[in-house]
Backbone bond lengths (Angstrom), bond angles and torsions (degrees), N, CA, C in turn:
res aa  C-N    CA-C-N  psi(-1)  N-CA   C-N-CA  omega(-1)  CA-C   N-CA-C  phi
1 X - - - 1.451 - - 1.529 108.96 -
2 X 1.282 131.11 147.61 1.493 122.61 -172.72 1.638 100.03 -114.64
3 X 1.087 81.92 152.35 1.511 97.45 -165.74 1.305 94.35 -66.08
4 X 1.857 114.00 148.95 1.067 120.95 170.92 1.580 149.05 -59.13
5 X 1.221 131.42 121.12 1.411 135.10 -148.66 1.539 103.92 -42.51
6 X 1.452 131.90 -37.68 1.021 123.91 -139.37 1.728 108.12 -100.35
7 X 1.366 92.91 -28.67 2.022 111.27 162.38 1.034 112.59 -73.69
8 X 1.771 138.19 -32.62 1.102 134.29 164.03 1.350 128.42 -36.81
9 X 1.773 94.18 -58.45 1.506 105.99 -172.23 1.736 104.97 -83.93
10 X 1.109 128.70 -4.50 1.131 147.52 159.32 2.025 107.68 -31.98
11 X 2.182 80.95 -93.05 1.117 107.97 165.05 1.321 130.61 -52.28
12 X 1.600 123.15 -54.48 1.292 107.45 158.13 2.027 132.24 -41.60
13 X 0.996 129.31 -28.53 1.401 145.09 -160.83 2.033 84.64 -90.87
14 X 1.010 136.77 -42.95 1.188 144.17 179.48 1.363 97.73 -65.70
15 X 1.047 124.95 -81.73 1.718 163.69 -167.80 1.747 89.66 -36.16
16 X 1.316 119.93 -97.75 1.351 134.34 174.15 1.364 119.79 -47.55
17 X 1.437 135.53 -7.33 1.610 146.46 175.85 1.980 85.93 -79.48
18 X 1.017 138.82 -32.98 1.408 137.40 -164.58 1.840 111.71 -83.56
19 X 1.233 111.10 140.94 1.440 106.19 -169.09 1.499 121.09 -58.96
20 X 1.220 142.25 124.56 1.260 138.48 179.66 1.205 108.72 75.95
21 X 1.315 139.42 6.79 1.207 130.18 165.88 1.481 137.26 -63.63
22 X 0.833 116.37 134.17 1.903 111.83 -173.92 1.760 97.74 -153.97
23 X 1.665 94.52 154.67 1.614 133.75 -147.29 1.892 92.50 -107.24
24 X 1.431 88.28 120.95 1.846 79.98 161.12 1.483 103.69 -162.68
25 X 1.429 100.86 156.70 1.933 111.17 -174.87 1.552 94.92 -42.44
26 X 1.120 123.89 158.89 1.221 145.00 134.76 1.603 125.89 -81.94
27 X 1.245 105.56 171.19 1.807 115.30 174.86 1.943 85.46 -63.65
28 X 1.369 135.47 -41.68 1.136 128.79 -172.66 1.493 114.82 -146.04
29 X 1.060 138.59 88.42 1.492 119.20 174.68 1.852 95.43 114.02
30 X 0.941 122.50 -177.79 1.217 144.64 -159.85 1.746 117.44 -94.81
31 X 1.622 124.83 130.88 1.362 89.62 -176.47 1.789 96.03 -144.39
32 X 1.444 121.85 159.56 1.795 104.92 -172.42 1.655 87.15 -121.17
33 X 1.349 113.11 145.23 1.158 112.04 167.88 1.787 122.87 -135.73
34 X 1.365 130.56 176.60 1.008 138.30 178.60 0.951 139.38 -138.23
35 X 1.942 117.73 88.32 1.695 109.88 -137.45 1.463 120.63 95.57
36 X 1.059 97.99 -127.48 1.592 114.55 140.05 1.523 160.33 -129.85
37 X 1.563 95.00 21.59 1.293 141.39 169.03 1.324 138.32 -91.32
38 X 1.690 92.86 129.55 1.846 87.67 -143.75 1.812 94.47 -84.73
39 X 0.929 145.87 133.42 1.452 137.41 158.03 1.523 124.17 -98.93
40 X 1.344 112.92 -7.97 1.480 111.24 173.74 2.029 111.30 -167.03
41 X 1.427 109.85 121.92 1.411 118.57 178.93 1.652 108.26 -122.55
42 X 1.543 85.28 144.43 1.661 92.30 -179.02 1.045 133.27 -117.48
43 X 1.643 163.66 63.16 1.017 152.53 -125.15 1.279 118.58 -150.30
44 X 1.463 123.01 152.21 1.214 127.78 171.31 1.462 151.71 -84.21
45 X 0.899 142.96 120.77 1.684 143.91 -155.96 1.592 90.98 -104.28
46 X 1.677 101.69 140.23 1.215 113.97 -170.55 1.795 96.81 -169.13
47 X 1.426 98.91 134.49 1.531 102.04 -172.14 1.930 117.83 35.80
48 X 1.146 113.57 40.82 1.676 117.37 -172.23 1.298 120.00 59.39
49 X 1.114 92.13 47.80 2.387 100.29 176.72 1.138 86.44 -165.52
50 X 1.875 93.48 143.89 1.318 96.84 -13.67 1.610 114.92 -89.39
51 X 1.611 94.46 166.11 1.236 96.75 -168.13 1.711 139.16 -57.69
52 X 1.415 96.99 -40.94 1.646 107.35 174.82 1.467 102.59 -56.11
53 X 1.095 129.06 -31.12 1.886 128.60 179.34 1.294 103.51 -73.48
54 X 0.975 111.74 -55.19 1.673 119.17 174.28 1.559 114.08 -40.18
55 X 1.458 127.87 -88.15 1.183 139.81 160.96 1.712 92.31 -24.90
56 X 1.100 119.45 -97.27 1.665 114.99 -146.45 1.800 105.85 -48.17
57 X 1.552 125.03 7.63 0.860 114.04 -174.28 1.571 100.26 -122.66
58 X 0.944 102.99 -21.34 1.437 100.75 173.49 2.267 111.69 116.38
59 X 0.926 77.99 -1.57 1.928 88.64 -151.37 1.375 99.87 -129.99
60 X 1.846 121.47 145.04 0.822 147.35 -175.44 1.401 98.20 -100.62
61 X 1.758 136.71 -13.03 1.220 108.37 -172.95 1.401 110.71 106.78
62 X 1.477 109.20 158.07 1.452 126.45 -4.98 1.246 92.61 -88.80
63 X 1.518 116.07 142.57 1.517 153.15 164.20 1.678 132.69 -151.96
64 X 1.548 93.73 151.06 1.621 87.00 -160.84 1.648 92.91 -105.50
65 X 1.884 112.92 139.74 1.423 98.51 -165.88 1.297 92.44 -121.40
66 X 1.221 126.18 166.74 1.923 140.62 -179.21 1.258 100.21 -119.33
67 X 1.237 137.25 139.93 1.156 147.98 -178.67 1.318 107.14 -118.67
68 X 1.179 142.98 152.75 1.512 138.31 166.08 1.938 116.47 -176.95
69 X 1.283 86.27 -167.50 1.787 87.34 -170.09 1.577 102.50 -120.71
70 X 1.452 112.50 139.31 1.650 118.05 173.17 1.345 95.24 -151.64
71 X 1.753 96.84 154.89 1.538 112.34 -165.06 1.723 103.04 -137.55
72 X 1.146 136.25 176.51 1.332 146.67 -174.64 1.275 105.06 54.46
73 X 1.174 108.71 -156.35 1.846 140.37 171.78 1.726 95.78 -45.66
74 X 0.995 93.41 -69.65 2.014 93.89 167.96 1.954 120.27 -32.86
75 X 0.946 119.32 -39.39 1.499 117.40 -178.83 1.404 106.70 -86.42
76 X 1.657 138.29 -26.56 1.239 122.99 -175.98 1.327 106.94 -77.44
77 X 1.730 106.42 -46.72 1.893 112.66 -178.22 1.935 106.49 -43.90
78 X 1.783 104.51 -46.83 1.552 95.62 -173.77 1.470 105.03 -65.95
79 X 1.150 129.71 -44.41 1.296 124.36 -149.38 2.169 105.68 -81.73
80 X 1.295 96.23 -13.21 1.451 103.09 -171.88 1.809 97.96 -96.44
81 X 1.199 98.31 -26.65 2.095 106.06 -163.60 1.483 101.50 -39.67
82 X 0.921 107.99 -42.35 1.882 113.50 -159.60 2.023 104.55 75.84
83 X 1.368 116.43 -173.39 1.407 115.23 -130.75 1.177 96.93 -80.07
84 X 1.808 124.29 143.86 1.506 96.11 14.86 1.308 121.22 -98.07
85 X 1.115 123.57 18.22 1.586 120.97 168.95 1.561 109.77 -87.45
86 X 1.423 99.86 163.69 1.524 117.22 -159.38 1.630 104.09 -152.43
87 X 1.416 139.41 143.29 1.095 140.45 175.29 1.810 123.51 -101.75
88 X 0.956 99.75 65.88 1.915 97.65 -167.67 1.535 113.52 -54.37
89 X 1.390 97.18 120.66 1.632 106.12 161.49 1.595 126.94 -19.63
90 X 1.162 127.17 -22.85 1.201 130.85 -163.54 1.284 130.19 -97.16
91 X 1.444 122.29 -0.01 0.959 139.20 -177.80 1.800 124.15 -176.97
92 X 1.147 121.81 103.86 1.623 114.12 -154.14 1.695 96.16 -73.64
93 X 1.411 128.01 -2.33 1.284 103.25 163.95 1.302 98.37 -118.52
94 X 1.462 120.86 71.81 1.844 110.63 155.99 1.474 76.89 -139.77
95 X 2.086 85.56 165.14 1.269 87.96 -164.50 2.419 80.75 -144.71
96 X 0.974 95.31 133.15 1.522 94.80 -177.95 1.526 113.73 -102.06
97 X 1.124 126.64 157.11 1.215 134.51 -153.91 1.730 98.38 -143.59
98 X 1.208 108.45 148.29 1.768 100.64 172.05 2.022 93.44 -131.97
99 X 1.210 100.93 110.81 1.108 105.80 148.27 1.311 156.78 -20.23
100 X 1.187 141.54 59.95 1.862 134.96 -120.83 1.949 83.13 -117.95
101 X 1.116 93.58 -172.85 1.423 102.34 -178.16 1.776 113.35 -90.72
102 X 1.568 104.20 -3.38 1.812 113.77 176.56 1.096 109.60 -112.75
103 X 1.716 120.88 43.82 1.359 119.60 171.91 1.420 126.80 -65.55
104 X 1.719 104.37 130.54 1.458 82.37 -170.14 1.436 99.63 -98.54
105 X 1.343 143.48 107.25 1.486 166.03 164.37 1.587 109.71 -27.16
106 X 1.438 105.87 -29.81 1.410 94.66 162.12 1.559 143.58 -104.02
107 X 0.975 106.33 4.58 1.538 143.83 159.14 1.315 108.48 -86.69
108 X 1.254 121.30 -8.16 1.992 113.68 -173.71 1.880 80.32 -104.50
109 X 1.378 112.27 -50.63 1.470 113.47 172.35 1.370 125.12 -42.59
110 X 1.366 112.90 -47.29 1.468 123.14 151.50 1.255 130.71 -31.64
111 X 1.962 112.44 -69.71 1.115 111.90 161.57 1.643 138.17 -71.28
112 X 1.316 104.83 -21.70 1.406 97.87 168.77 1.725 127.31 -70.42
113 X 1.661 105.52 -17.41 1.491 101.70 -169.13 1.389 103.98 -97.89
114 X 1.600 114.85 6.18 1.690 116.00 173.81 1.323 81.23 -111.87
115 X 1.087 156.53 -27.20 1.626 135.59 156.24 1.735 105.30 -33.30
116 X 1.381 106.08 -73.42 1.803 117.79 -164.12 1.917 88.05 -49.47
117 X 1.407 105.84 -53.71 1.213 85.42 -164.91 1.537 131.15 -83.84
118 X 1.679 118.65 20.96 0.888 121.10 162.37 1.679 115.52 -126.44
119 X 1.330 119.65 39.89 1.525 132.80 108.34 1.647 139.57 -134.05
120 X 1.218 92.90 11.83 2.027 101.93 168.10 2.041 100.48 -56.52
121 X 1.128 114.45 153.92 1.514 116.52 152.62 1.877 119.43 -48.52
122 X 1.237 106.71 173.54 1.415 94.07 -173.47 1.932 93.40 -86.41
123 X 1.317 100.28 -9.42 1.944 100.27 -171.23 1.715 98.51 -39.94
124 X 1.508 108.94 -59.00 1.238 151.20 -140.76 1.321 102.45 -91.19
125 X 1.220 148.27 -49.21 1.518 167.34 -126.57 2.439 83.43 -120.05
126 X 1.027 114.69 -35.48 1.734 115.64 -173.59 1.707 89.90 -82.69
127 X 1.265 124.72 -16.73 1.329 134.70 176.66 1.854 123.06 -38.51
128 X 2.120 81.99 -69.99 1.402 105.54 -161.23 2.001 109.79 -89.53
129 X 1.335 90.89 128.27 1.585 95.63 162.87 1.426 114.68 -43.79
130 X 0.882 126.16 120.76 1.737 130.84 167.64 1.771 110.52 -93.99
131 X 0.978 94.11 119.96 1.995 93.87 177.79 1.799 103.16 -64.65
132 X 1.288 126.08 145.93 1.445 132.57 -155.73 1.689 91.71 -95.23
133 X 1.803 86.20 138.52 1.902 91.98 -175.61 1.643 82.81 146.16
């Protein structure tokens, strides 16, 4: 199922505002990268697929999930919070997010631009405005 038009252009407008960033298909769902580093994927769960998204999120669907990267004191609180964050097996610094219909858009802005900036180069990372905190 593809993720919905309106989070796309959402996420993309977030996603692509960041230096060097660029948009490409994924194995499933949507993904932005930097270099060659992915900092944020988007995709949808529907009838339990795919499955590893499913399971690590808890939900069969349909839901739209964000994938991304967090580091310090910040990555244990997301990954421990419970929903809508979720901690996937697959990487101890990603941190998954499920999309609900009370997204707050500036907090996804939040987390996505400490995603970019915790794998962009440091060239790139002296680039981006950081919101203060």
């Amino acid at each position: 199922m593809d993720v919905p038009a309106g989070v796309l252009g959402r996420l993309r407008g977030i996603c692509l505002g960041l230096p060097e960033a660029y948009e490409e298909v994924a194995w499933v769902g949507v993904r932005w990268r930097v270099r060659t580093r992915t900092f944020a994927h988007v995709l949808t769960v529907e009838g339990g697929r795919p499955a590893a998204f499913a399971r690590a999120a808890g939900t069969e669907g349909p839901c739209t999930i964000l994938t991304f990267r967090s580091e310090g004191p910040e990555l244990d609180v997301l990954r421990r919070s419970g929903p809508p964050f979720f901690g996937p097996p697959w990487g101890p610094e990603v941190v998954g997010m499920v999309l609900g219909p009370n997204i707050d858009w500036n907090e996804v802005a939040e987390l996505i631009t400490e995603s970019f900036c915790a794998r962009a180069p440091m060239t790139l990372t002296r680039q981006v405005e950081r919101p203060p905190g």
